[in-house]
N, C-alpha and C positions, 0 to 999 in steps of 0.2 A: 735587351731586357724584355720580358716578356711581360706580355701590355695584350689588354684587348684591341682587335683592329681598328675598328671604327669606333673612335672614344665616343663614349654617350654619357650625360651625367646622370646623377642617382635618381634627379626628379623626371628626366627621359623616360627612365630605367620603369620607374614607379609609374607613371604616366603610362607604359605599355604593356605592362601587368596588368592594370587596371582594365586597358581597353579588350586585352585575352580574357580577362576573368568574365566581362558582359557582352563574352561570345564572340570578340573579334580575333577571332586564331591566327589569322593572316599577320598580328600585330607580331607574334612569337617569331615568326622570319625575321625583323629584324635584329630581335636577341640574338636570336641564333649565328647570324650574318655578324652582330657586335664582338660573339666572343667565341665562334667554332673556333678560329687558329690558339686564343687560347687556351680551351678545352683539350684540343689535340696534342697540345704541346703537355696539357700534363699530365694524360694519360700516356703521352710516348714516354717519357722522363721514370715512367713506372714501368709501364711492360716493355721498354726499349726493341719493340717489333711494331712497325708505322701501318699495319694493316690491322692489328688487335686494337693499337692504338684510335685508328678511325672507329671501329667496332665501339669502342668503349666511349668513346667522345660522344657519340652518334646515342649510346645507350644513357648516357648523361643527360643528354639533353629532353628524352623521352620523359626518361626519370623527374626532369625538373617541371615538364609542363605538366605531369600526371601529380605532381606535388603544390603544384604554384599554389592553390586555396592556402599550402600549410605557410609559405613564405611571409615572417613574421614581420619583414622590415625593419628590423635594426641594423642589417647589416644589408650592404649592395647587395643587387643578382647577383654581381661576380663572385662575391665569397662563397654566398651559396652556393651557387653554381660548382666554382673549387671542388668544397667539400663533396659532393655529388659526384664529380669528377673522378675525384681521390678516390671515394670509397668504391666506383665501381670499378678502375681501373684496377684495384688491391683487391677486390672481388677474383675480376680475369682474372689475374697474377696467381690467386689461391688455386685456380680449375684449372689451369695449365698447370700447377704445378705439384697437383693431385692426379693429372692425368700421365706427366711425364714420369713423374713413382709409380707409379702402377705397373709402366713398361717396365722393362730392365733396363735400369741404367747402367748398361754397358758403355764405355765409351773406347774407340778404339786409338791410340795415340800412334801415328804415324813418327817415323823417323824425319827427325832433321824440326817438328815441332818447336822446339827450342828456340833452334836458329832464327825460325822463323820469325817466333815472337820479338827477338832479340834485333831483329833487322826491322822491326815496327816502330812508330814515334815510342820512344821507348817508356817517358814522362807518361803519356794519354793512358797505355797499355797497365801499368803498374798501380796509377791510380785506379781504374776503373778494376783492378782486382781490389784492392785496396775497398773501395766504395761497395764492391759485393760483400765484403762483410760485415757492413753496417746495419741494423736492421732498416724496415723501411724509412720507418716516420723519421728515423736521423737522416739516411740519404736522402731522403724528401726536403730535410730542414737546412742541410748543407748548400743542395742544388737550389734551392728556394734563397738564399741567406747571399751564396759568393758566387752560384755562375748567372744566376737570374737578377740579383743584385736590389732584391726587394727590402725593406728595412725589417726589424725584428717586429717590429709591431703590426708589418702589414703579412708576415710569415706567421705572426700569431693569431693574426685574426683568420685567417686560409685555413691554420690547422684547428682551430676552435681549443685556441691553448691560450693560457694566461700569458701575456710578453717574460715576464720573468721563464717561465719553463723553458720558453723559445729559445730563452739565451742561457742559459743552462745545458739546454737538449744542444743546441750548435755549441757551443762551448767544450763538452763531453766527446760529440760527434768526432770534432777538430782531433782532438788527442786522442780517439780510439782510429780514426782512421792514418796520425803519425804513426801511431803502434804498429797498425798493421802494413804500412809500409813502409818500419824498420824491418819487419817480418820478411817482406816479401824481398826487399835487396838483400838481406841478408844470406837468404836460400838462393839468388842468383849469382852472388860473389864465391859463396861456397861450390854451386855448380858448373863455377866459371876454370 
C-alpha cells in the first residue's frame, strides 16, 4: 500500500511548516525525507519511466516549498503535496507527449512481436493495454482505489473530488476498462 515512509502526524506535519515558514529551511528535509518514496511513486504510476519520475518528484517538491505560504491547512501536506505531484507529473506526461508527436511516429513492428507478447504474463500485458485507454484521472482513480488500496474518501480527498465522483469515476473506470478488455481478447482469439 502506498503510505509515506516515515509516518509523521498532521500536527508534526504543521509543526514543520511553521518552523520553514520563520526561516527554518533545514525543517523541509524532513518532509521531504517523510514523503519522497511517496511522491515518486506517483509520479512513476503517471509517466511509468523511474527517471522522469524522480524528475518530477524532485519538481514537486520545489513546487511545494515555493508554495508552502499558500498551504491552507485543511488538509495534510500529504494531499497537498499529491495534488502537486499529480499535476506535475500530467505536466511531464503532456511535454513528452508533445515532443513524441512532433517526431514521426513511426513505429517499426518486428516479426514474431506477437509471439512475443503472447509468451509475456499474459493477465499483466492485456491489462496494462487495457488501462492505456482509460483516460488519466480514471487510471489514476483505478490504481489509487484496487492496487494501492486507499479508500474512496482518501482517493477523493488526493484527487480534490467530491467522494461521491470518486465512486462514480472508479465505478465507470471498472466497466470501461472490462470493455476494453473484451476488446483486446477478442482481437487476440481472432488472431489466434
Amino acid at each position: 500500500m502506498l503510505r509515506p515512509s516515515a509516518v509523521i502526524t498532521k500536527e508534526e506535519e504543521f509543526a514543520l511548516i511553521d518552523r520553514v515558514l520563520a526561516g527554518q529551511t533545514e525543517a523541509y528535509a524532513r518532509l521531504v525525507d517523510s514523503y519522497k518514496s511517496f511522491a515518486f511513486t506517483i509520479a512513476l504510476k503517471v509517466l511509468e519511466n523511474r527517471p522522469e519520475a524522480e524528475e518530477a518528484a524532485q519538481d514537486a517538491f520545489v513546487r511545494a516549498f515555493h508554495y508552502l505560504k499558500k498551504f491552507n491547512r485543511e488538509a495534510r501536506f500529504s494531499t497537498w503535496l499529491y495534488r502537486i505531484t499529480f499535476n506535475t507529473a500530467i505536466s511531464a506526461k503532456r511535454k513528452n507527449k508533445m515532443r513524441m508527436d512532433s517526431i514521426e511516429n513511426k513505429i517499426i513492428v518486428h516479426e514474431g512481436a506477437a509471439e512475443d507478447a503472447l509468451e509475456r504474463n499474459d493477465k499483466h500485458v492485456y491489462i496494462a493495454q487495457a488501462m492505456e485507454k482509460l483516460n488519466e484521472m480514471d487510471k489514476l482513480s483505478i490504481q489509487l482505489y484496487y492496487l494501492q488500496e486507499f479508500s474512496l474518501e482518501e482517493v477523493a480527498e488526493m484527487m480534490g473530488q467530491p467522494s461521491n465522483t470518486i465512486k462514480v469515476r472508479v465505478h465507470r473506470a471498472r466497466l470501461r476498462l472490462a470493455e476494453e478488455l473484451t476488446k483486446i481478447l477478442k482481437s487476440e482469439v481472432v488472431n489466434l
